[in-house]
N, C-alpha and C positions, 0 to 999 in steps of 0.2 A: 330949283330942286337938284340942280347939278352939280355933280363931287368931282372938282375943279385940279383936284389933285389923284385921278385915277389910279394912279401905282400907289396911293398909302394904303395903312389899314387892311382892312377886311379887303376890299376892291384890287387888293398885291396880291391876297391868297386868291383869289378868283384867277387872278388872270395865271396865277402861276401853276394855280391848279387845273384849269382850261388845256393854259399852253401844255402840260403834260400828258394829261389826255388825250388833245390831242395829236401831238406826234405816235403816241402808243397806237391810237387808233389811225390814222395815217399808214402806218404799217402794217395794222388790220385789215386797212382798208385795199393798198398794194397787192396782199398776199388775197385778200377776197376777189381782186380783177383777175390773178392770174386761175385763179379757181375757176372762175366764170369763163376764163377764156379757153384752159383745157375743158371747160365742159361743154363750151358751144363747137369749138374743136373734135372734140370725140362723137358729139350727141346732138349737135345742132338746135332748132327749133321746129319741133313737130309734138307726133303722138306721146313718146316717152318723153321727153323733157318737161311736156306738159303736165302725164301723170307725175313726176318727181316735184315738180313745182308746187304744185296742188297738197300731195301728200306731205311736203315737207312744212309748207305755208300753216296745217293747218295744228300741228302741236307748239310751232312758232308762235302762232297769233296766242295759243293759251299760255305759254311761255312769256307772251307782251302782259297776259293780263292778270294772269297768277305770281309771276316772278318781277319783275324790271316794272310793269303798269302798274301793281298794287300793294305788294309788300315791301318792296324797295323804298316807295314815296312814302308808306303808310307808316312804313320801321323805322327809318330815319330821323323823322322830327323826333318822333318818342323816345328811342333811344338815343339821342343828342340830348334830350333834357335831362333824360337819367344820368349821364355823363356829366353833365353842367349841373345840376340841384341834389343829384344823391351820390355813390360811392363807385367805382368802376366793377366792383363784385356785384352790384344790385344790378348794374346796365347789361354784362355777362350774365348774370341771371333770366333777365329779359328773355338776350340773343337767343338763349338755352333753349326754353320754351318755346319761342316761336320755331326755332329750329328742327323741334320734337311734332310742333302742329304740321308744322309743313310736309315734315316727309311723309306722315298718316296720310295728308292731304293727296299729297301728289304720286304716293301707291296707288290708291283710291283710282286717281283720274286715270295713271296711266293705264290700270288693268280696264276701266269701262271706257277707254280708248281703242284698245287692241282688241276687245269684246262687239262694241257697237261700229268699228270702222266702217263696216257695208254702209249703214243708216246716214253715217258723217259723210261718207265722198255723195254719196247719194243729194245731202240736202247742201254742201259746196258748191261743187260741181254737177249740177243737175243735166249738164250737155254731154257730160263723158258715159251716160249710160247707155245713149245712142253707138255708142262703139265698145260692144261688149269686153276686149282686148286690153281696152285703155283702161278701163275703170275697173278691171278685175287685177291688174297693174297699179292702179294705183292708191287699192282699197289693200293691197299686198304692201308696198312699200310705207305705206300709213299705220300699215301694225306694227312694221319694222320699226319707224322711228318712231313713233308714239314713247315709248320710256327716255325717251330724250329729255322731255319737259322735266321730267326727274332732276336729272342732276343738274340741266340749265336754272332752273328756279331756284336750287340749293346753291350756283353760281350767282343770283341775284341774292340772294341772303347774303351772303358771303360780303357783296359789294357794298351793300349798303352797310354792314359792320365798318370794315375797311376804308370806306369814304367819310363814317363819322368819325373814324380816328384820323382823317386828313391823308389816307393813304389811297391814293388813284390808279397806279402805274399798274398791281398787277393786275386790277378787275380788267382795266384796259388792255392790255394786252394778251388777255385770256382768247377771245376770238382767231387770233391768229393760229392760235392751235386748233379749232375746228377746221379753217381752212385747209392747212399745212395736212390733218389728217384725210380730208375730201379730196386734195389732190394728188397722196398718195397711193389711195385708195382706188382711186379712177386711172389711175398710169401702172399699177400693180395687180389690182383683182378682178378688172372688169374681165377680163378672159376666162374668168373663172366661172362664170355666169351665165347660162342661158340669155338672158338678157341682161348686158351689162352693164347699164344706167344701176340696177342694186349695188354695184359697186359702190356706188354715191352712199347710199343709204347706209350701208358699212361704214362708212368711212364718219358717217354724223354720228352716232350710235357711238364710235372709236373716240372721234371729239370730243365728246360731252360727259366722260368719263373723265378725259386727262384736263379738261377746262377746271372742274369742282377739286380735278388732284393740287390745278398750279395752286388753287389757291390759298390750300393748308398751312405749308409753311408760313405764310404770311402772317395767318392770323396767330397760328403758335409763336410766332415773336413778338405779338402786339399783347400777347399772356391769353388768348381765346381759343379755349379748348372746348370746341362743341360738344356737347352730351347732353342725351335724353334728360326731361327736364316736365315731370307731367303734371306742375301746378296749374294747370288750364284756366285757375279762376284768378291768376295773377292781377292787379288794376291795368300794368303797362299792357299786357296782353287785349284787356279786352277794348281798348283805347284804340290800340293797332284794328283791331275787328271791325271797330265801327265807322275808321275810316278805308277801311280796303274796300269795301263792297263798291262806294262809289267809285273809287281811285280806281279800281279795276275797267270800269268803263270810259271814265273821264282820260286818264293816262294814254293808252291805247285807240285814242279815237284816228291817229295815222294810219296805225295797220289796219283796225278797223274797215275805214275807207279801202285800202289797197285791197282788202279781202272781200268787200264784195265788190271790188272792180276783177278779181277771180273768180268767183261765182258767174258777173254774168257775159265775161269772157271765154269761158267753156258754151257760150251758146253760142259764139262768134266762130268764124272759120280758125281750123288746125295752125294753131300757133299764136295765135293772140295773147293766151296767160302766156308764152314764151318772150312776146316783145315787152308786153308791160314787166317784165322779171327785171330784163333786161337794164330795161331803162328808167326804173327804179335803184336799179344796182346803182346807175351812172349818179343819182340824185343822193344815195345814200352817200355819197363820197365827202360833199358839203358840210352835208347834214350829220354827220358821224364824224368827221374831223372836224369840226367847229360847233356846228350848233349843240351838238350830242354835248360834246365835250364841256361848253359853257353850262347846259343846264345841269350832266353832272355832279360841276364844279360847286355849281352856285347851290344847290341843297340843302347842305349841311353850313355854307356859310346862312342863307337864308334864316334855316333853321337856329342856329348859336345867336344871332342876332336877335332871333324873334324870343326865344327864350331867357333873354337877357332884358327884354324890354327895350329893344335900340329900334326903335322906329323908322327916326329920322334916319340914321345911318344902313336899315334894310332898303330903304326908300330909293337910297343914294347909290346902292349896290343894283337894286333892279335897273336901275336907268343907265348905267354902269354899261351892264350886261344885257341889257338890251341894244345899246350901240355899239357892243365888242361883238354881236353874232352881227350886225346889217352890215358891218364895215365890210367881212366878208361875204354874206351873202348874198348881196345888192350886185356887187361885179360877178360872184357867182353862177348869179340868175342868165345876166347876160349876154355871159359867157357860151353857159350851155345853149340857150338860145340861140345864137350866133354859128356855135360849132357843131353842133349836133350830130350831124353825119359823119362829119370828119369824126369826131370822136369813138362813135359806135366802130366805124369803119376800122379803125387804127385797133380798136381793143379787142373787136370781137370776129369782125370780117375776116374768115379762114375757116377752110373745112370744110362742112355741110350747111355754114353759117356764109351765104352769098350776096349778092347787092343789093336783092331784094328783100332780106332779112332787115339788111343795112338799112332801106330808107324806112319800111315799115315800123324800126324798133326806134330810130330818129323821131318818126309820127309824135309815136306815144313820147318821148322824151322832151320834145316840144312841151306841151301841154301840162305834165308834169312841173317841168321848169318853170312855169309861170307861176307854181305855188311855192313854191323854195325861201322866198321871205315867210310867208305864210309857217308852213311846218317847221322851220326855224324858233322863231318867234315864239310857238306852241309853248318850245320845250322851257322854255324861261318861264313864262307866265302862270304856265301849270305848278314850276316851280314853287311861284312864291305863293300861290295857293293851298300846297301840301304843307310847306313849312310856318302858315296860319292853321294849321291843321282844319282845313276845309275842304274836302271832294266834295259837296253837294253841289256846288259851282260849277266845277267842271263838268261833273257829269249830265247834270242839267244843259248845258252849253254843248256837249259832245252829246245829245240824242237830237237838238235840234240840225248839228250837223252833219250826223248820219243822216238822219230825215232828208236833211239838204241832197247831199251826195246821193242818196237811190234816186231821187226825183230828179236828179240831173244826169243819172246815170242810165236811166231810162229814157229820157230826152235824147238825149245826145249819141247812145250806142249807138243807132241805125245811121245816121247820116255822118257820122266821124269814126265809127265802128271801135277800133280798141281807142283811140287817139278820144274820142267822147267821154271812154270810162278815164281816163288820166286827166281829160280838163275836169269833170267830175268830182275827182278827190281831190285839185287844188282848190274849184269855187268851195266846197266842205272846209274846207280847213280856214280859208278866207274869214268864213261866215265866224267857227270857231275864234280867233284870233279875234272879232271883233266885239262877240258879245262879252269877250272873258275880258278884255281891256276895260271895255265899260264897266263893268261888274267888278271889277278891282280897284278902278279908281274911286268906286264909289262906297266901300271898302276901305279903304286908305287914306281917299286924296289925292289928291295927284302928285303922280311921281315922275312928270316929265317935262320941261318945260322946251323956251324957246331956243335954247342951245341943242337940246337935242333934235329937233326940228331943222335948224340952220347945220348942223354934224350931218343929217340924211340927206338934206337936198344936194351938200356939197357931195354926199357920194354917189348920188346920182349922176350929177355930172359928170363927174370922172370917170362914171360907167361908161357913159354916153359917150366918152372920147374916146374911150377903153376899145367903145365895137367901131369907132369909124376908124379907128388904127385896125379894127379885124378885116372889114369890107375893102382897106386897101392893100391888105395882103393877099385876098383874096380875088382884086383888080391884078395886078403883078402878074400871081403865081395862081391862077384857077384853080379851084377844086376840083375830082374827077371820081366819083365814088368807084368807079371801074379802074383806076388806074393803077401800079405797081405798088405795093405794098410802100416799098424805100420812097415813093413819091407821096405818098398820102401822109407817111409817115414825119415828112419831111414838112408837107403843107403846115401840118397838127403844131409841130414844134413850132415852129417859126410865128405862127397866127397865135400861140401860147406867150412866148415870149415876147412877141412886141406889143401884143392885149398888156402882159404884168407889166411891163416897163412902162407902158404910157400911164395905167391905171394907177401907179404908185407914185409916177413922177405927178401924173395931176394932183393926187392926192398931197403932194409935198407942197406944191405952188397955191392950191387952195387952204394950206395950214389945217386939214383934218383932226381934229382933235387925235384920233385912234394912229394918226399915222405919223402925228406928232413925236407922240408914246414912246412907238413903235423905234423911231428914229433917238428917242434918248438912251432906252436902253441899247439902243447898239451901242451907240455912243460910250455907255457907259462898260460895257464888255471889252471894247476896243480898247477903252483907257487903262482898263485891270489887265489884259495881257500883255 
C-alpha cells in the first residue's frame, strides 16, 4: 500500500503544503512562548493566572468546536466538491450562506455567554467558588472574552475557504497576531488595571479582531467576497449541517480531554490548571508545527481525491501522511521526555515563576508527552474521516474516549495529582487513535503495510540513540534546575543539538524513508542555487 514515490503527485502538495504550515505556524508557535513567558514573568502561576486560564479556555474550547472542530472539517469536503463537480460562483455561493449562518450563530452564543457566565465558571471550574475573589475574577474576565469565539470562528471559515483553494500561509500565520497583541497588551496596559492580568484579556479581544482582518485581503484576491446570503435551505448548506453536529464533538476530542483536566484541576491545590497550561503549551509546539500542519494540509487533498473517486491514490496519501507526522513525533516524544525540566526551566523559569513551578509544570509535561504520537496521529485520521464525509465515527470513538479520560482522570488525580489529569488525556487519545484505525480500515482497507511498519520501528531506534546521546550530555555537563539562567541555558542547547545530530545522522545510516526525502530535496535546492 506504499507510495514509493512520496514527493509525486498529490503526496508533493501534502508535504508542501505541511512544510508551509508549518514554518508559519513555527513562528506562531515562538511568538506564543514568548507570550507565555511574559505572562509567567509578570503573573506567574497562582490565583489570577489560573482565573485567566480558566476564562480563556472556555470560549477557546467553543471556538475548537463551533469554528476549527466542525465547520472547518464539515465546509471543506462540501465545498471542494463544489469546486471540483459545479462552477466557483455556486462554491462562493456556498461560502456565502454559511458565512450569513454563522455569524447569526455565533451573536447567539457570544451574547448567552456574557449572560450565563456565572452558571459556566460555576459548572468548569467548580473549585474556584471556594475562593470568592478568584471566580468573581474570573466569571469577569469570561465575559470579557467571550465575543472572541465571534471573529475566531469567522477566522476558521475564512481558513477553510482559503485551504480549499490550496492557500495555507495566511490562515497560518493569523495566530501570531493574537499573540503579538497579548504581549503588547500585558507590557503596555496592565498598569492600567486594578488587576492587571485584564490586560490579557484586552489584549485577546484586540487579536481576534485583527486575526478575521488579516484574512480579508486574501480571500478578495482569490475573487471571495463575503456577503450575507439568506438561502438557508441551500442542499450544500444542509449537507454541512448534518455533518457538523458530530464533527463538533469527534474533532475536538483533545481539548475536550484538556478541558476536563481544568475542571478537575480547580479542585486540586492553587496552580495546577497553571502547570497543565503550561505544559500543554510546551506539547502544542510538536503538535502545531507538524502534526496540526500535516492534517491541515492533508484535508482538502484528502477531500479532491475522494471526490474524484481516487481511492487507491487517497489510500496512498494517508499512509504518506501518517509516516510524515511519526517521523517527527517519535524523536519528539522522547525528547520532551528526556528534557522536560530543562525545557520548562529555560522557557519559563523567571519572576514569580521559581523551581518549584519548574519541576511541578515538568510533572505534568511528562505525562502529556507520552501521548504525543497519540494526538498527533488524531489529527490525520480524523482527516480522512471528514473528507469520506463521515463524523458519525469519530464522534462515536470520541465519547468513548472522553468516557475513558474521566474514568482515568478520577483514578489517577489523587495519587499523581495534576501529572494524573495529563496521563489521563494521553491514555483518552490512545484509546481514540485505536478505535478510529480499526474503524477505518475496515472502511477502506487497509492502508498500511509492512513498509510502513519497518519506516517506524527504524525511527524508533533512532529515537532511542537520539536519548542515549541526551543522558551523556547530561553525564558530562549535569543538569541543575537551581542553577544560572546562562548555565541551563547552555545545558538545553547543547542536549538539543547533539539529540538532532545523532537523531538525523541515525536516521541517515538506517535509510529512513522520510529522511531519505528529506536529503533529496536538499540535494536538489543545493544543485538549483
Amino acid at each position: 500500500m506504499e507510495d514509493r514515490h512520496p514527493q509525486s503527485g498529490e503526496n508533493a502538495k501534502v508535504a508542501k503544503a505541511a512544510g508551509i504550515v508549518g514554518l508559519a505556524t513555527m513562528l506562531s508557535r515562538i511568538f506564543g512562548f514568548l507570550r507565555d513567558m511574559v505572562v509567567a514573568a509578570f503573573f506567574g502561576a497562582g490565583l489570577t493566572t489560573d482565573a485567566f486560564f480558566v476564562a480563556f479556555r472556555i470560549p477557546n474550547l467553543l471556538r475548537r468546536l463551533l469554528g476549527e472542530g466542525s465547520l472547518t472539517v464539515s465546509f471543506v469536503p462540501v465545498f471542494t466538491e463544489y469546486l471540483n463537480k459545479k462552477t466557483k460562483e455556486e462554491a462562493i455561493e456556498l461560502a456565502n450562506i454559511a458565512f450569513t449562518i454563522l455569524s447569526i450563530v455565533l451573536v447567539l452564543v457570544s451574547l448567552a455567554g456574557v449572560i450565563f457566565s456565572p452558571f459556566i465558571v460555576t459548572v468548569m471550574a467548580p473549585g474556584f467558588t471556594q475562593v470568592p475573589a478568584q471566580y468573581d475574577l474570573t466569571v469577569f474576565l469570561n465575559r470579557l472574552m467571550f465575543p472572541y469565539i465571534f471573529f475566531i470562528s469567522l477566522v476558521a471559515l475564512c481558513m477553510g475557504i482559503l485551504n480549499s483553494f490550496r492557500h495555507f500561509t495566511a490562515p497560518a500565520l493569523s495566530p501570531v497576531i493574537l499573540n503579538v497583541s497579548m504581549i503588547l497588551a500585558t507590557l503596555t496596559l496592565r498598569d492600567f488595571f486594578q488587576e492587571p492580568i485584564v490586560a490579557l484579556a484586552i489584549g485577546v479581544m484586540v487579536g481576534g479582531v485583527l486575526q478575521l482582518a488579516m484574512q480579508w485581503p486574501f480571500m478578495v484576491r482569490l475573487g471571495v467576497r463575503l456577503k450575507p446570503d439568506f438561502h438557508f435551505t441551500h442542499p450544500g448548506v444542509r449537507r454541512i449541517g448534518l455533518l457538523m453536529l458530530p464533527a463538533a464533538f469527534g474533532a475536538a476530542i483533545y481539548q475536550i480531554n484538556i478541558f476536563v483536566g481544568t475542571i478537575l484541576a480547580s479542585l486540586l491545590p492553587s496552580g495546577s490548571v497553571s502547570y497543565l497550561y503550561y505544559a500543554d503549551r510546551i506539547v502544542e509546539l510538536p503538535l502545531g508545527v507538524f502534526a496540526i500542519a500535516v492534517g491541515t494540509a492533508t484535508l482538502p487533498s484528502f477531500s479532491d481525491q475522494i471526490s474524484k473517486g481516487n481511492f487507491e491514490e487517497f489510500k496512498k496519501t494517508l499512509a504518506f501522511s501518517l509516516r510524515l507526522i511519526l517521523f517527527v513525533t517519535i524523536p519528539a516524544m522522547i525528547a520532551l521526555i528526556a528534557l522536560r525540566e530543562p525545557i520548562i526551566s529555560v522557557l519559563f523559569q523567571r519572576g514569580h515563576f521559581n523551581t518549584t513551578s519548574t519541576i511541578l509544570t515538568a510533572q505534568a509535561l511528562l505525562y502529556y508527552a507520552v501521548g504525543l504520537w497519540a494526538f498527533s496521529v488524531i489529527r490525520v485520521i480524523v482527516a480522512a474521516f471528514y473528507s469520506l464525509q463521515d463524523t458519525k465515527n469519530p464522534m462515536k470513538a470520541a465519547v468513548v474516549a472522553l468516557v475513558t479520560n474521566v474514568v482515568f482522570s478520577v483514578m489517577l488525580m489523587f495519587p499523581l495529582k495534576h501529572g494524573g489529569l495529563a496521563l489521563a488525556t494521553s491514555i483518552a487519545s490512545a484509546v481514540n487513535v485505536i478505535m478510529l484505525t480499526i474503524i477505518l480500515k475496515r472502511k477502506i482497507g487497509a492502508f498500511i503495510g509492512w513498509d510502513f511498519y519497518r519506516a517506524v520501528f527504524r525511527m524508533i531506534l533512532a529515537s532511542a540513540v537520539m536519548w542515549m546521546a541526551i543522558v551523556l550530555v547530561d553525564w558530562i555537563f549535569p543538569w541543575r534546575t537551581e542553577g544560572a539562567f546562562q548555565d541551563r541555558f547552555l545545558f538545553l542547547t547543547a542536549a538539543v543539538a547533539v539529540g538532532a545530530v545523532t537523531f538525523f545522522s541515525t536516521c541517515a545510516l538506517l535509510k529512513i524513508p522520510e529522511m531519505m526525502t528529506l536529503m533529496g530535496i536538499l540535494r536538489r535546492k543545493i544543485g538549483r542555487a
